[in-house]
C-alpha positions as CSV (number, residue, x, y, z in Angstrom):
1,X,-104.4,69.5,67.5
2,X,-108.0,70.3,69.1
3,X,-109.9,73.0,68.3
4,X,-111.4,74.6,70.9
5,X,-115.0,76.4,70.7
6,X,-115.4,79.6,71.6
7,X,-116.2,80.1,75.5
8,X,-119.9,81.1,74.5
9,X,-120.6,78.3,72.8
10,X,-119.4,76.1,75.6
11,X,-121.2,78.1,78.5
12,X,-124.7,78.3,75.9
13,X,-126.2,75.5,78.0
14,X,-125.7,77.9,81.6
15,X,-128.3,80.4,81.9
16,X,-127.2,83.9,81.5
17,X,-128.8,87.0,83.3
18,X,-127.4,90.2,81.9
19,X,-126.6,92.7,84.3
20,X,-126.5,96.6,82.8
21,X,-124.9,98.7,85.6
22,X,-125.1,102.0,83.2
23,X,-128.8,102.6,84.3
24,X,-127.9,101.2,88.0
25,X,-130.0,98.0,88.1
26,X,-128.8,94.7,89.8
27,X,-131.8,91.9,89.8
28,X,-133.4,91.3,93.2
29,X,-131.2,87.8,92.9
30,X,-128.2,89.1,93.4
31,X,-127.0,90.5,96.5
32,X,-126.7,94.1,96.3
33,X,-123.2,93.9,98.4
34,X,-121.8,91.8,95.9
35,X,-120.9,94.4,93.1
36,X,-119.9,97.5,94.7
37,X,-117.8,94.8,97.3
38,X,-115.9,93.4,94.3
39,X,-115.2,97.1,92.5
40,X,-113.8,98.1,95.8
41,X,-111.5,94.9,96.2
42,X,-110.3,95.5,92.6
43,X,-109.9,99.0,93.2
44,X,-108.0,98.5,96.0
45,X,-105.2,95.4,94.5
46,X,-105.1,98.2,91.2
47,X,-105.3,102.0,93.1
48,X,-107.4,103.2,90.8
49,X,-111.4,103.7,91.1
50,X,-112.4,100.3,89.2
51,X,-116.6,100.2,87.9
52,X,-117.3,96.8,85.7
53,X,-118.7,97.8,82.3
54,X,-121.3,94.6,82.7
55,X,-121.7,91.4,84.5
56,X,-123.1,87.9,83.9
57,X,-124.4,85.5,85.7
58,X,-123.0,82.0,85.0
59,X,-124.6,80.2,87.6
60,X,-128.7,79.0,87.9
61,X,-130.5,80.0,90.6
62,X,-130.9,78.0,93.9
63,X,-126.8,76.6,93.3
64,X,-125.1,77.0,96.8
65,X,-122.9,79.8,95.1
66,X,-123.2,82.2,92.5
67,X,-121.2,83.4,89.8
68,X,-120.8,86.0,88.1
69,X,-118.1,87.1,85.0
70,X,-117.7,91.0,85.4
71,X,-116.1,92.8,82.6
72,X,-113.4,95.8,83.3
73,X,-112.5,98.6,81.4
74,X,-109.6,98.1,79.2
75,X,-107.9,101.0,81.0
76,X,-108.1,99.6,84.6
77,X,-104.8,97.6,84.0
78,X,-107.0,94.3,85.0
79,X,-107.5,91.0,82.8
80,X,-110.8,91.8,80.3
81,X,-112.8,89.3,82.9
82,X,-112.7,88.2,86.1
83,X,-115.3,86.1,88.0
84,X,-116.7,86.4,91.3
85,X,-117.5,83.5,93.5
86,X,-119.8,84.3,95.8
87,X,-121.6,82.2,98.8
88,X,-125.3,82.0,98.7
89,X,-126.4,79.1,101.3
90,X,-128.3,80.3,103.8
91,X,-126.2,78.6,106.9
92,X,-123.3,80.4,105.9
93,X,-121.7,82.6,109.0
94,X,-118.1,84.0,108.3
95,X,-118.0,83.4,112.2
96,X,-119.2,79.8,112.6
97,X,-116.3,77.8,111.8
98,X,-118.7,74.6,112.1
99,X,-121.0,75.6,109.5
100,X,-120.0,73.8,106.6
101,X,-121.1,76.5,104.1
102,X,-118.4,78.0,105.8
103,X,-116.0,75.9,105.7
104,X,-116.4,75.2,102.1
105,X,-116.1,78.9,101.3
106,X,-112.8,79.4,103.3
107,X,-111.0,76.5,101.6
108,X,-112.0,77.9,98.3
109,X,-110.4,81.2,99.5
110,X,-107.6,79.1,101.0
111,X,-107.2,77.3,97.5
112,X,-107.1,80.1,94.6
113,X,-104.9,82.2,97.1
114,X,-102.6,79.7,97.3
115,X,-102.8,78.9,93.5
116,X,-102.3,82.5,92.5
117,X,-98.8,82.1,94.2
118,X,-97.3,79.5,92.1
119,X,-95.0,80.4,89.4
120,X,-96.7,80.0,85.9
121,X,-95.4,80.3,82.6
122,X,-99.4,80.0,81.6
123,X,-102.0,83.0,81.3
124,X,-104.6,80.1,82.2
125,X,-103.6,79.7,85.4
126,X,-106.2,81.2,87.9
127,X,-105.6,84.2,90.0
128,X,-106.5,85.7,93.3
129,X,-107.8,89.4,94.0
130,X,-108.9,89.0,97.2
131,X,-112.2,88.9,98.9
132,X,-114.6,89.8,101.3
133,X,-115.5,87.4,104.1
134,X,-118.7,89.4,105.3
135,X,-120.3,89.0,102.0
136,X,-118.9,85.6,101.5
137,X,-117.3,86.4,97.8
138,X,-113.6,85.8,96.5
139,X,-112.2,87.4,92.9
């Protein structure tokens, strides 16, 4: 049998950026839609008012899309993670279905929806919260 490593000692070579919501700062890097777009996604697929305890960025900067792993209360009935995928090129345009930014966005929307669907006896399979198409993120 394989032992696996702990997931921080396999994502120790991404950069991190700590995010601490408590005193209300996001970094100038991150899209200030972003956060309060994924709470109220989450908030809606749950019913209750959902706030993420912290966030970190898993992605470097200047990558076509950013991501972040946001941590949820315990009590908000969601998994202790999730991770937001967010769009950062600057040709994307939820309304130009030629921009392939675009595209490439939708048909990762397209894909974890779809993948979210299929039976699975596994916790490890992904799964979909939603998204926001003017902000370019999926959860």
């Amino acid at each position: 049998m394989t032992r696996r490593l702990p997931i921080s000692y396999r994502l120790k070579a991404l950069p991190r950026q700590m995010v601490n919501f408590a005193y209300g700062h996001i970094p100038r890097k991150i899209d200030r839609r972003v956060v309060p777009a994924a709470e109220q996604i989450l908030s809606n697929v749950t019913g209750y008012q959902t706030k993420f305890n912290r966030v970190e960025r898993l992605s470097a900067g200047g990558r076509r899309n950013l991501l972040l792993r946001c941590y949820t209360p315990s009590t908000s009935g969601l998994d202790p993670s999730v991770i937001i995928k967010k769009v950062e090129a600057k040709s994307y345009n939820p309304e130009d279905a030629t921009s392939s930014d675009t595209v490439r966005f939708f048909n990762d929307w397209i894909g974890s929806q779809f993948l979210s669907t299929l039976p699975s006896s596994s916790k490890h399979s992904p799964r979909f919260y939603g998204g926001d198409r003017t902000v370019g993120l999926i959860i």
